[in-house]
N, C-alpha and C positions, 0 to 999 in steps of 0.2 A: 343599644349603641346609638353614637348621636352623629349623622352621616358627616362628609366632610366639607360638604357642600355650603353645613348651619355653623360653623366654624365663627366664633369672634371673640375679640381681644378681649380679652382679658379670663376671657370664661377658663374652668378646670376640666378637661375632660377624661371620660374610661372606656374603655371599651378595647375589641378585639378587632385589630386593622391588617391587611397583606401588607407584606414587607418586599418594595417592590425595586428597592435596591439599595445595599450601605457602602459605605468607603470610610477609612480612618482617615485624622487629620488631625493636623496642629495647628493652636493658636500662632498669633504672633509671637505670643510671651512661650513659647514653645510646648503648651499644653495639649494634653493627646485629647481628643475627642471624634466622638460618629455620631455622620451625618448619612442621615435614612430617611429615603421617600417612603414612604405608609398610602397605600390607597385603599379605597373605597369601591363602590360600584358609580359613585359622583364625582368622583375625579381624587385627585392624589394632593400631600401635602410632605413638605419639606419638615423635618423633625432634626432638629439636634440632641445627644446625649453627651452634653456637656463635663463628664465623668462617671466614665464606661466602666470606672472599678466601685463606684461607690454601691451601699446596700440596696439591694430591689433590682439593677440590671444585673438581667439574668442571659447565658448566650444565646442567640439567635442568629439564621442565615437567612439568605435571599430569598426570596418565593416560601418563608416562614408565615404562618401566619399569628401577631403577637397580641398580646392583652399590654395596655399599657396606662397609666395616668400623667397624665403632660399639662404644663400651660399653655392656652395659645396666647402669642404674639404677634405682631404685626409690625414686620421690618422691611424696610423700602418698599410699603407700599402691599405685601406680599404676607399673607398668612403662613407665621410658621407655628411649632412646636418644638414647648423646651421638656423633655422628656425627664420626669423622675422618678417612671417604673417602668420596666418593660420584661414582661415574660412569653417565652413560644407556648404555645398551646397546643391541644391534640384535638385530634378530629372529634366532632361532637359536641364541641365550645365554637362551632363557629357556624353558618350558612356560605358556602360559595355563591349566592347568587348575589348575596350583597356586599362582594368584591369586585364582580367584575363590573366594569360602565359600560352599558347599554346603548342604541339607540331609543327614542324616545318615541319613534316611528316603529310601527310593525312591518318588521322584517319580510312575510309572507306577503304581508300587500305592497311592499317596494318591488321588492323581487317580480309578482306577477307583472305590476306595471314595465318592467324593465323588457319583460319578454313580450308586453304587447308592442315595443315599440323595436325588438327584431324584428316582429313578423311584418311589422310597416316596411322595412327595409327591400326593394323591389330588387335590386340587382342581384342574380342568382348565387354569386359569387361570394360577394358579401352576406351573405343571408345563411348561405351555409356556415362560413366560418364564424357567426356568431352562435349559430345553434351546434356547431362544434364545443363550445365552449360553456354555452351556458343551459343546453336544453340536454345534450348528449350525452356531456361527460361529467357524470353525477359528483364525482367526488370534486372535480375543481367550483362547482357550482354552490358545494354543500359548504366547501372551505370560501369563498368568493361572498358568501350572505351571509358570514357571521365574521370575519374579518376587520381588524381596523385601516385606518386610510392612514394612518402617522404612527409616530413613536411619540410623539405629540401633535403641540402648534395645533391641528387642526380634526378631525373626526378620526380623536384615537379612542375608539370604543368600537364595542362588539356591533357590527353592524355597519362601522363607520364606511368602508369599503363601499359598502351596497349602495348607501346613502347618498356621499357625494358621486360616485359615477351614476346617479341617475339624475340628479341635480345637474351635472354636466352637460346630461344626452337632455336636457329640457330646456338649457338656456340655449344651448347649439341647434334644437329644432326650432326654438323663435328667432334664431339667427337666420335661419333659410326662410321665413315666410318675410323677414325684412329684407332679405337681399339674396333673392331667388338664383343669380348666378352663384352659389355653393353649390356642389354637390350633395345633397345630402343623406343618399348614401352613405357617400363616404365618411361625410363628417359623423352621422350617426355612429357609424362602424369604427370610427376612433374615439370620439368619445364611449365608447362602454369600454373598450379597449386600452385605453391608455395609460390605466394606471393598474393592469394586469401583472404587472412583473413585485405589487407590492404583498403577495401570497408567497412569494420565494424574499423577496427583501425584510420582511418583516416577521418572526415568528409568532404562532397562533395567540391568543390570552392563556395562563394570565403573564406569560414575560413579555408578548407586543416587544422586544428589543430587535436590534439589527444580528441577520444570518452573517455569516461570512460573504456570501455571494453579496448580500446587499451593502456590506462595507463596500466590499471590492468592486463591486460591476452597477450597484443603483438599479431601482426599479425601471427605468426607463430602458437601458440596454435590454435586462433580463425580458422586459414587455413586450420590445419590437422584436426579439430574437423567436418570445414565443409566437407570438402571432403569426411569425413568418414560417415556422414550422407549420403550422397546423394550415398553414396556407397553401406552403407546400404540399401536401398531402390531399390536398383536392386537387381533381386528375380537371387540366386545362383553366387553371387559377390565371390570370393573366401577368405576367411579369410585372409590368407598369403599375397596375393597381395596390398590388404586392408592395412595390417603392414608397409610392404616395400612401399608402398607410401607415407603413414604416414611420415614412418622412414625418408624419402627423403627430406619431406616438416621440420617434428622436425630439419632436422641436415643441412639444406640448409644453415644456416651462420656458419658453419665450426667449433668454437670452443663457450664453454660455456662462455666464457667472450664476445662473440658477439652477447649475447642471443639465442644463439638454444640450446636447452633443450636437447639434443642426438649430440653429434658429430657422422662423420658420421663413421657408418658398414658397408654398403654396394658400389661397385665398381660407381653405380650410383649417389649414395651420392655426394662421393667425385666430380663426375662429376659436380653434379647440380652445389657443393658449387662454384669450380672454376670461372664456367661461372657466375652464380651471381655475384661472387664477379670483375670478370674481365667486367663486363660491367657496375657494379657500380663503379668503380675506373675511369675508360677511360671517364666515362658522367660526373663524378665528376671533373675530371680535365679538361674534354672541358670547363664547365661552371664555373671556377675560370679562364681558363685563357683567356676567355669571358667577364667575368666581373671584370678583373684587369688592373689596373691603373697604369703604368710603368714609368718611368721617366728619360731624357738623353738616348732617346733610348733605354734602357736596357732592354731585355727580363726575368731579373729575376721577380717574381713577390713575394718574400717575402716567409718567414716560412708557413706552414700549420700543423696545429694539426693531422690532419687526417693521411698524410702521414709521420707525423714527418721527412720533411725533407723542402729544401730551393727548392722551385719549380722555374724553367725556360722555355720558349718555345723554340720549337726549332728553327734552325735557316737554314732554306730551301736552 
């Protein structure tokens, strides 16, 4: 099979891809047609079948995994596929590992690193309720290192969880040796923490789509609600500490139009938001300009919503 990653216009391709979500639709001119993401273990690709009755589409559903031959395209900027075969397949025509996306890091060595930097964590308080979480309770730890951090946009692969909450708890610890008034504690204990509620927000691979709770309540509610249990539960937890973690995880996306319920109050806050936000942004533009399609040499790769501006790579 030929990953989705190596993808370019004009090429024919075949192969056996996960079906990782369809919808019907109509043209303008009121034609029926479906439109199907197909992913990879490299990332996912937009597919249309442009006539869903013609010979060779055969039925398929969601989390099917299909045999197909398509052309690829390249419409606004953005690789797709125009699909003019496509069959489900049965087990034994395919490998699950080269569906799902991966980190690109070793999960057992992120992981260890993550727990050398609870045990840095001096305050008895906080120290337990990370090792509540990530030393104790086997099963949130085992779901927690193989996890994505999105449904996209930015470290949605197996792993991705692990990845940027350590990437966080690293920019946040060179945060305190620059400006020693943090706590860092604390800040540490929010950063591994803060994006805990996305185990219940997000379901496992290979659907990674939103739970009900995570429609409804966001990872961020679901985060600070857990943390405050399990905080609860250690006998003389300090109330105040409790809040100001809280408060770290409510205000960790920076402004209420980002959905954090609290912008931030405290010097930590601000901390966390930054580093979130500056390791969502830099993962976000390694993996667009990873999977952009350039043309005449040109390293610009087209407009982005996200950053609303015209992105380019750079030029070494």
């Amino acid at each position: 099979m030929k990953y989705i990653e190596s993808f370019r216009e004009g090429e024919k391709v075949a192969g056996v891809y996960l079906c990782k979500s369809k919808a019907s639709a109509v043209t303008k001119n009121g034609k029926p047609y479906e439109s199907v993401i197909l992913q990879d273990k490299t990332g996912t690709v937009d597919a249309k079948i442009w006539d869903p009755n013609s010979l060779g589409i055969e039925e398929f559903d969601v989390l099917d995994y299909v045999d197909i031959v398509a052309d690829v395209i390249v419409f606004n900027s953005v690789t797709q596929l125009n699909v003019k075969r496509i069959r489900k397949v049965s087990e034994g025509e395919y490998d699950p590992k080269d569906y799902l996306p991966v980190s690109e890091k070793n999960i057992d060595e992120m992981f260890a690193e993550l727990a050398k930097y609870i045990a840095s964590v001096k305050n008895k308080y906080l120290n337990t309720l990370l090792n509540r979480f990530f030393i104790e309770d086997n099963a949130f730890a085992e779901k927690f290192k193989i996890h994505s951090a999105a449904k996209s946009v930015h470290h949605g692969f197996m792993g991705g969880l692990l990845e940027h909450t350590l990437s966080v708890v690293k920019f946040c610890d060179f945060y305190t040796t620059m400006y020693p008034m943090l706590n860092r504690d604390l800040l540490i204990t929010a950063a591994m923490l803060h994006d805990i509620g996305k185990v219940e927000e997000i379901e496992s691979f290979p659907v990674n789509d939103y739970t009900d709770d995570g429609n409804l309540l966001g990872h961020i509610v679901l985060g600070s609600e857990k943390a405050g249990r399990v905080a609860d539960s250690i006998e003389g937890f300090p109330k105040q500490l409790r809040s100001q973690l809280q408060h770290c995880i409510l205000a960790h996306h920076g402004e209420l139009e980002y959905g954090s319920p609290k912008k931030p109050a405290l010097m930590e806050a601000v901390a966390l938001n930054y580093a979130d936000n500056t390791d969502a942004k830099l993962e976000t533009m390694k993996e667009l300009f990873a999977g952009a399609n350039t043309q005449d040499n040109s390293q610009w790769i087209g407009y982005n919503r996200l950053f609303e501006s015209n992105l380019r790579r750079t030029v070494w």
